[in-house]
GUSE-369722 format. One line per 4 residues: their letters; for each residue x, y, z of N, C-alpha, C, O. Coordinates in steps of 0.1 Angstrom, whole numbers, padded with zeros to 4 digits. Example, Ala and Ser with C-alpha at 12.3 -4.5 7.8 and 13.67 -1.06 7.14 Angstrom:
BEGIN
as) 0132,-0057,0078,0123,-0045,0078,0132,-0033,0078,0142,-0033,0085  0128,-0022,0071,0137,-0011,0071,0129,0000,0079,0134,0011,0080
This chain:
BEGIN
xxxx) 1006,1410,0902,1002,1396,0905,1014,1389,0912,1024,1391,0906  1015,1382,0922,1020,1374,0933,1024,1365,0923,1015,1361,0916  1035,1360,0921,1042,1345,0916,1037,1336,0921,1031,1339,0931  1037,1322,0915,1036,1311,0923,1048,1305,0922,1051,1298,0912
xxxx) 1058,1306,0934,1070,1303,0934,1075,1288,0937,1079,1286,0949  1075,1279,0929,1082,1265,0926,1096,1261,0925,1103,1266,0917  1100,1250,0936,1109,1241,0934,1103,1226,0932,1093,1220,0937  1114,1224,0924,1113,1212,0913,1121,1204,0919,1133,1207,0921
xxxx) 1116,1192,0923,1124,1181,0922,1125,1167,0916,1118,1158,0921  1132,1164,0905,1132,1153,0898,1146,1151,0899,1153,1160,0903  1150,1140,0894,1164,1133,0899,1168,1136,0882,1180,1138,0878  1157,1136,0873,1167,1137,0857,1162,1152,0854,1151,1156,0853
xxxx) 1177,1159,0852,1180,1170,0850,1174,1173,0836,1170,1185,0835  1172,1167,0827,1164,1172,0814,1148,1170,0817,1141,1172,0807  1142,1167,0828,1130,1166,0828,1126,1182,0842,1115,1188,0842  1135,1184,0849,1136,1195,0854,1138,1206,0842,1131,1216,0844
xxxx) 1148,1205,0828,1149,1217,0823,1133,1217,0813,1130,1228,0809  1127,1209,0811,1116,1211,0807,1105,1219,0808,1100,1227,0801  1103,1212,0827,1095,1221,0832,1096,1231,0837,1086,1237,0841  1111,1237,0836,1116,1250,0839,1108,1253,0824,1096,1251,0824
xxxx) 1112,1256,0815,1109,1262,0799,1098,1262,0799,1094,1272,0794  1090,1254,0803,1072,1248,0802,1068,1259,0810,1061,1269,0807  1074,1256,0821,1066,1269,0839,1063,1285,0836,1053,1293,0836  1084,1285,0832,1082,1299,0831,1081,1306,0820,1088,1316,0818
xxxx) 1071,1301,0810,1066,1309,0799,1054,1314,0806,1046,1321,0799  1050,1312,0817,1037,1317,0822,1040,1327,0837,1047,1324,0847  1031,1340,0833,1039,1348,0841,1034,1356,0853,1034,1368,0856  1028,1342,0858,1020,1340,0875,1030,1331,0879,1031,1331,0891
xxxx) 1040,1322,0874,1050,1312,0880,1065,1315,0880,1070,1320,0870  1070,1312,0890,1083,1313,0889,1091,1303,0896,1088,1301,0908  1103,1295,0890,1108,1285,0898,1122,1290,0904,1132,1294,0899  1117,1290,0915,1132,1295,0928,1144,1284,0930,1155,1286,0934
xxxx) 1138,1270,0926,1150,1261,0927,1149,1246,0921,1138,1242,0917  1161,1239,0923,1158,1226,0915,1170,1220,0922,1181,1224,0925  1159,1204,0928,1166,1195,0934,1166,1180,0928,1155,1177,0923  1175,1170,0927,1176,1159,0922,1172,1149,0933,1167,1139,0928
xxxx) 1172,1148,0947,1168,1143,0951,1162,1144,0967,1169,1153,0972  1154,1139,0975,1143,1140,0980,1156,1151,0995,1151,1161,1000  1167,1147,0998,1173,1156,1006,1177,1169,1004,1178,1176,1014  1181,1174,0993,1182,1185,0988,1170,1191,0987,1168,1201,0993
xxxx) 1161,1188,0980,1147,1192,0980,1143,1198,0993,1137,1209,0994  1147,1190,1005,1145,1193,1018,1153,1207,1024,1150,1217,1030  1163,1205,1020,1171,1215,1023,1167,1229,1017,1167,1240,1022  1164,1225,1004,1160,1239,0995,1146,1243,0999,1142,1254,0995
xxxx) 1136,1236,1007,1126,1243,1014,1131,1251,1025,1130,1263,1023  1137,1247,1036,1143,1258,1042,1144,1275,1041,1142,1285,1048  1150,1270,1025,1160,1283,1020,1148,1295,1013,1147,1307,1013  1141,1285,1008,1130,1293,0994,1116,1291,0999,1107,1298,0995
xxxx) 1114,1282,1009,1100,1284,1012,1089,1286,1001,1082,1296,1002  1088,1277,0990,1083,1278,0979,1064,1278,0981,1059,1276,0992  1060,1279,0972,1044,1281,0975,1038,1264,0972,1030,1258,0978  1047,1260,0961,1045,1245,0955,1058,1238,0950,1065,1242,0940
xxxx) 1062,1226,0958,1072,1213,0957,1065,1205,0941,1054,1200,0940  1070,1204,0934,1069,1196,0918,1076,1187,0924,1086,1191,0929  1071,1171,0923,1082,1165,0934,1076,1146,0923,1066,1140,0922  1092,1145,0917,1092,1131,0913,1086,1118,0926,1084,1120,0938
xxxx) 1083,1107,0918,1077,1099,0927,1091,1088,0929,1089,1080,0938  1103,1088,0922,1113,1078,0925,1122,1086,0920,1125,1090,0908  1127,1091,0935,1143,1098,0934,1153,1089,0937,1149,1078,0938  1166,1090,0940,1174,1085,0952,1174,1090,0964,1174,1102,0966
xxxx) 1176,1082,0975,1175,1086,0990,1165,1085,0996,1161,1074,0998  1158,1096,0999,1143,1092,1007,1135,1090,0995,1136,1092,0983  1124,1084,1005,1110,1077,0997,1098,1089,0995,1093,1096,1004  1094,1090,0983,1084,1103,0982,1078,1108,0994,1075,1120,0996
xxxx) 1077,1095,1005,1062,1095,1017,1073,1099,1024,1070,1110,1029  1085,1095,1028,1091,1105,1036,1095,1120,1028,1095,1129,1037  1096,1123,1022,1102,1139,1018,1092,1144,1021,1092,1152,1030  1075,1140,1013,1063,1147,1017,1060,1148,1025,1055,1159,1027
xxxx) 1061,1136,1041,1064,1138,1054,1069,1152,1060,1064,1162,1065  1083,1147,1054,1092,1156,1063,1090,1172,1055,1092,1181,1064  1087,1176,1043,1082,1187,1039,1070,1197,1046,1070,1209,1048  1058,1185,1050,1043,1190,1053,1051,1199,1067,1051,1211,1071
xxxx) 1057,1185,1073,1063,1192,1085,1072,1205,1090,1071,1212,1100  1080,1206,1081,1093,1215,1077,1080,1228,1074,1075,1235,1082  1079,1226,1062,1070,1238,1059,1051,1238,1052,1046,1238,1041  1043,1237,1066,1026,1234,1062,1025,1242,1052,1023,1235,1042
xxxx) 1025,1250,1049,1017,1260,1035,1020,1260,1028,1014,1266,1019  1034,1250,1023,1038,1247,1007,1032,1236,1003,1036,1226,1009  1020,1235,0992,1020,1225,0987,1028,1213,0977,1038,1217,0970  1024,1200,0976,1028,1194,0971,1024,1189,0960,1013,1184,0961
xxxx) 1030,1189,0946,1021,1182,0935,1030,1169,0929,1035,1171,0918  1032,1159,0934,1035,1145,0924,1032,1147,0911,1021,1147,0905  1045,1148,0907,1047,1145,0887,1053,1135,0887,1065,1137,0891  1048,1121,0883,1055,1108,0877,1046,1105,0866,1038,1111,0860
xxxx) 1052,1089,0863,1046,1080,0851,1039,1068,0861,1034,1057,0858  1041,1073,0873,1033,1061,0881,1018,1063,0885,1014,1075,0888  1009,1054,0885,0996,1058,0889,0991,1043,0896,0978,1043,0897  0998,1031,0902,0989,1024,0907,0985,1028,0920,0989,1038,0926
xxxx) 0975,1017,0925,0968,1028,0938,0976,1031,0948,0977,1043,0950  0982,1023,0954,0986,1017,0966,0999,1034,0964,1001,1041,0974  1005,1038,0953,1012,1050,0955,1006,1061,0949,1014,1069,0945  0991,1067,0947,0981,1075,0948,0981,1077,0960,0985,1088,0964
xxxx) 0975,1066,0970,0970,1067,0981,0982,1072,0988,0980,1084,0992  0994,1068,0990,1003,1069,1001,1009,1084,1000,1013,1090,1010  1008,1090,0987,1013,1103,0985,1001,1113,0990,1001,1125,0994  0991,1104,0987,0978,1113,0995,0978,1118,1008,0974,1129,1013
xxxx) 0981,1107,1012,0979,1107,1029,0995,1110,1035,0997,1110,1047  1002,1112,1028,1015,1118,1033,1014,1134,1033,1020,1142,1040  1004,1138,1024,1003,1152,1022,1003,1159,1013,1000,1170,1014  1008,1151,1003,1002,1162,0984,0990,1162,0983,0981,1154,0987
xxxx) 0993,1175,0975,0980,1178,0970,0972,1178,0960,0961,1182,0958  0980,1172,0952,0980,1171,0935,0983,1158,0932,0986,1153,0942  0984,1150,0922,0990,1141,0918,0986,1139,0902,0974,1135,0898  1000,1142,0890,0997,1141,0879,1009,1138,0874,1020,1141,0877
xxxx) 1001,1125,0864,1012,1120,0855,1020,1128,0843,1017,1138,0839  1030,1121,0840,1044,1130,0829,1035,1127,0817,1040,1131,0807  1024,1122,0815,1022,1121,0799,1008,1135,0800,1000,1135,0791  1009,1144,0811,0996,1152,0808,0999,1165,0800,1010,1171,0801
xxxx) 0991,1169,0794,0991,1182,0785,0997,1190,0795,0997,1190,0808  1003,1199,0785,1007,1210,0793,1000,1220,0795,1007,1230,0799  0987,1222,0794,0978,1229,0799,0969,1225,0810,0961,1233,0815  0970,1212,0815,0972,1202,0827,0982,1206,0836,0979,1214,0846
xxxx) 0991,1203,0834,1002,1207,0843,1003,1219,0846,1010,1220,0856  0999,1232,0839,1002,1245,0846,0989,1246,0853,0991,1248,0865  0975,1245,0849,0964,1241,0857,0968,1234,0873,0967,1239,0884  0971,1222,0869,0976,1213,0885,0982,1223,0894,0978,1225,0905
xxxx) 0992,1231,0885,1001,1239,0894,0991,1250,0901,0990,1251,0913  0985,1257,0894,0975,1265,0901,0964,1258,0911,0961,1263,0922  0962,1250,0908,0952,1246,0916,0957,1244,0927,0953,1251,0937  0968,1232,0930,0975,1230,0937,0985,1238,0946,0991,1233,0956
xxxx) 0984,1253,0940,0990,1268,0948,0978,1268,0954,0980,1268,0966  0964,1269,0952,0956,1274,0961,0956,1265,0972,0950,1270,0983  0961,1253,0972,0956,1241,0983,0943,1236,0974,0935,1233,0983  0935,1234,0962,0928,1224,0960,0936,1213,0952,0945,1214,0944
xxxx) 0928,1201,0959,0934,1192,0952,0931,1187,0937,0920,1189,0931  0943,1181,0932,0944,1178,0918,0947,1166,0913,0960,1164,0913  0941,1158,0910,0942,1145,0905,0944,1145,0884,0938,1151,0876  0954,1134,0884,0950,1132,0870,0939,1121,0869,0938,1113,0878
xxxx) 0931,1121,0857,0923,1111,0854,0927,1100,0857,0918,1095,0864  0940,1089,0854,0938,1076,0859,0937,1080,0870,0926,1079,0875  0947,1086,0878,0948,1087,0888,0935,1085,0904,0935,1080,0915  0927,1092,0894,0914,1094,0902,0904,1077,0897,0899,1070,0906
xxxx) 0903,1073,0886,0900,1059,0884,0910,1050,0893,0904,1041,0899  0923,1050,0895,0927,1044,0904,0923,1043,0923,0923,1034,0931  0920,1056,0922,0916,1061,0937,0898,1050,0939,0894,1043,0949  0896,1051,0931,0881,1052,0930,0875,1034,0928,0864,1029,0931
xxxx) 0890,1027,0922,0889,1013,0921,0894,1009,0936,0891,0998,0941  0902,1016,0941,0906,1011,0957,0898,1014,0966,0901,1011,0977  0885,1023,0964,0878,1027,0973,0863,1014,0973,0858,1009,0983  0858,1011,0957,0851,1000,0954,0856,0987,0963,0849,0980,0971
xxxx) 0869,0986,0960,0875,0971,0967,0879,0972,0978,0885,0962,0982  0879,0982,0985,0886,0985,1001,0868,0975,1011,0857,0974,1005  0871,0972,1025,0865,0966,1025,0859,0974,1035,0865,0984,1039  0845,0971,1040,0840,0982,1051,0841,0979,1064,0837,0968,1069
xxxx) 0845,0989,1073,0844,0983,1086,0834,0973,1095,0837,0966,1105  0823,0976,1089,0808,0972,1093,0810,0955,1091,0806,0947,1100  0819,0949,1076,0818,0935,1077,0826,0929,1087,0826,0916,1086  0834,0933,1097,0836,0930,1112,0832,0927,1119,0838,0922,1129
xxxx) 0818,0932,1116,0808,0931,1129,0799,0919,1127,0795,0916,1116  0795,0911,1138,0784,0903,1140,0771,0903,1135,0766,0913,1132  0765,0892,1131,0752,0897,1128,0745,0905,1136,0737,0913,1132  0748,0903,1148,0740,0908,1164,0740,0924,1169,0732,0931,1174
xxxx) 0761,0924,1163,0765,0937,1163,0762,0945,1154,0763,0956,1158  0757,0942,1140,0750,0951,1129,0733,0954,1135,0728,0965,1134  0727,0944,1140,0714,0953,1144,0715,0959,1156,0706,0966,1161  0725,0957,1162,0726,0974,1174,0730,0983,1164,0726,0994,1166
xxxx) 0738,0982,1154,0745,0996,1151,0731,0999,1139,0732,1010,1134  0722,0991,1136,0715,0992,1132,0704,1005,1140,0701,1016,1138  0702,0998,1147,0691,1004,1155,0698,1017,1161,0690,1027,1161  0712,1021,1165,0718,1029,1168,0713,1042,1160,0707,1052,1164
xxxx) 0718,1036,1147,0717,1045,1138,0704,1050,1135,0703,1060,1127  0694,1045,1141,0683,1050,1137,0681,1056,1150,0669,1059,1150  0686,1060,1158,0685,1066,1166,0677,1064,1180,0671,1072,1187  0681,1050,1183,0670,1047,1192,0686,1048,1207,0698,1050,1206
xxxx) 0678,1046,1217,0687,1046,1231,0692,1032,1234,0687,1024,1226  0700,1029,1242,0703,1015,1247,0688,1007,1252,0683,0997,1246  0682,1014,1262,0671,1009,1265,0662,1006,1254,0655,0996,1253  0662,1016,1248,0651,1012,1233,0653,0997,1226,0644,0990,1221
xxxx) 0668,0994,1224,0679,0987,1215,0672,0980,1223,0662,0975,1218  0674,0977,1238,0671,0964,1246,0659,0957,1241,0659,0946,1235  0649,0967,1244,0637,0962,1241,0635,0958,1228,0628,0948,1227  0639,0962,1219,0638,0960,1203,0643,0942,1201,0638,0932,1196
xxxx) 0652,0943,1206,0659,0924,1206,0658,0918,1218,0665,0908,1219  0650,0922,1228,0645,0918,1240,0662,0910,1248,0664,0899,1250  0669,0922,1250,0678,0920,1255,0681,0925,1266,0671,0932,1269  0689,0926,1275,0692,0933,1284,0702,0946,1283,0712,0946,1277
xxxx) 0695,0960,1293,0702,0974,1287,0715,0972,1291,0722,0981,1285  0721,0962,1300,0736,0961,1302,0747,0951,1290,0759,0950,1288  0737,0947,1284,0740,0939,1272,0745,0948,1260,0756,0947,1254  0734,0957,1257,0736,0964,1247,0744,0973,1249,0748,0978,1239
xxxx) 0750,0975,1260,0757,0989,1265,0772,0979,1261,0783,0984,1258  0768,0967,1263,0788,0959,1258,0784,0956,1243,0792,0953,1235  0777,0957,1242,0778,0955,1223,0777,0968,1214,0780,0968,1202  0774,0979,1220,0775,0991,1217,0794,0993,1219,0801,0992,1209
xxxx) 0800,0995,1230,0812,0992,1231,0818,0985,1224,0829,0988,1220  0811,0973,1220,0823,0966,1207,0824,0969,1193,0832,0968,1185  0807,0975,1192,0807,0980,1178,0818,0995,1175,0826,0999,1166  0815,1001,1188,0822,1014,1184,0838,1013,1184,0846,1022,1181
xxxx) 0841,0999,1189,0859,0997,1187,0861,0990,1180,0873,0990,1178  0855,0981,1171,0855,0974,1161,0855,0984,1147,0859,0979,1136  0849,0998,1147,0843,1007,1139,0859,1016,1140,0866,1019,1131  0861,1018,1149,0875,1028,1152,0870,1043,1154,0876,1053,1150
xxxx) 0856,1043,1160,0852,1051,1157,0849,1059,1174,0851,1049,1182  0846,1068,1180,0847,1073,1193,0835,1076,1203,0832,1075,1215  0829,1080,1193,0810,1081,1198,0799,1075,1187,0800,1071,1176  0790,1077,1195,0776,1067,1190,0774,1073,1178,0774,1065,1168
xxxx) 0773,1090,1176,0772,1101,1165,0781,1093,1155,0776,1086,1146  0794,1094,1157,0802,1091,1145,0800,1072,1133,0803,1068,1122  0793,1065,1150,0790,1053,1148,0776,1051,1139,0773,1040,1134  0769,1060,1139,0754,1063,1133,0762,1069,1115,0759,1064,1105
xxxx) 0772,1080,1118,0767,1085,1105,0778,1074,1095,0780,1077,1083  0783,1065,1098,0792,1057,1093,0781,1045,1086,0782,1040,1075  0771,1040,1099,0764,1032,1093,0753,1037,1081,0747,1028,1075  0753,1047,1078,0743,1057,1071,0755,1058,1056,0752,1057,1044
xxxx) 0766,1060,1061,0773,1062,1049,0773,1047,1038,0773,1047,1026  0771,1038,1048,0774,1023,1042,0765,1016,1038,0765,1005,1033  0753,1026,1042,0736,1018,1039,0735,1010,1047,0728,1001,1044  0739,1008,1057,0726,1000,1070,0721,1007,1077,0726,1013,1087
xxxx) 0709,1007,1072,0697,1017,1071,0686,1004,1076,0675,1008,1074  0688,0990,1080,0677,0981,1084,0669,0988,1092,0667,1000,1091  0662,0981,1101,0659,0979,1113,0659,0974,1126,0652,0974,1137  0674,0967,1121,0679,0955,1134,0674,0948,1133,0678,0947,1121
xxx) 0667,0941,1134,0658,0930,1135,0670,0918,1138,0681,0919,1133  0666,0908,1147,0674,0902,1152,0674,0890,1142,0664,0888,1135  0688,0881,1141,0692,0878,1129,0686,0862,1132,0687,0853,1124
């Protein structure tokens, strides 16, 4: 059986010897090194090319989003798993989108934490429970692109989505097909989105599902 070879980075050395003692009583894991803070960590990917970074969320020096940055970069196939005591959204999210793949708090079982670790060696992702209620309360209150739009510009993207043509759209709001063709254009840049396809299944994701009907 293949190791899952781990370096650790946390800035407090008794919280690294922990997880050393915790890791390697299991004997699919092994940790190749231990860094205190987010530049050394960097350096020691170089060296060990680990399978999985255990990576505090507040070191000194760089900011989690840069090391995870500059890691994904340095080396794609090592994953990242965030172990802190932090869980509000706004640093869920940013560790997400920087490139971990895990994210679990210091108060989880230790049958959690070697779990995360595995999961997290394969590339699936791993959330702890707040963690994922946190994700999931910023996704409720995040706002949708769609409320940008016009009353006027929701029943093109309406009718879009239902799959009708510009000409169709025309006729439907008794408009002109050069009309619809600049309101189609503003919905799909207002949406951030590149074609009509991606502009349809966005409106489908968000439930406007009307019929256009002109407002």
């Amino acid at each position: 059986m293949k190791a899952i070879r781990i370096l650790l980075a946390d800035d407090h050395a008794v919280v690294r010897e922990g997880l050393r003692a915790l890791l390697e009583q299991q004997p699919d894991i092994e940790i190749v090194a231990e860094a205190g803070n987010g530049e050394t960590a960097l350096q020691l990917l170089k060296i060990h090319a680990p399978d999985v970074i255990i990576l505090d969320m507040k070191m000194p020096g760089l900011t989690v989003v840069e090391t995870i940055t500059a890691a994904k970069r340095q080396c794609p196939e090592t994953q990242v798993l965030v172990f802190t005591s932090y869980a509000e959204d706004s640093q869920v999210r940013d560790a997400l989108t920087a490139g971990a793949t895990g994210y679990l708090l210091k108060d989880a079982l230790r049958e959690d934490l070697i779990r995360a670790v595995r999961e997290v060696s394969a590339g699936r992702a791993w959330l702890h429970p707040q963690a994922q209620r946190q994700m999931l309360d910023w996704l409720r209150r995040r706002p949708s692109p769609i409320d940008n739009l016009t009353a006027r510009e929701r029943s093109v993207l309406s009718l879009l989505a239902a799959g009708q043509s510009n000409k169709q759209i025309a006729r439907s709001l008794d408009l002109t097909e050069g009309t619809i063709k600049g309101y189609v254009s503003q919905v799909l840049d207002k949406l951030g989105v590149a074609d009509r396809t991606q502009a349809a299944l966005l409106a489908h994701r968000e439930g406007l599902t009307g019929d256009g009907a002109s407002p």
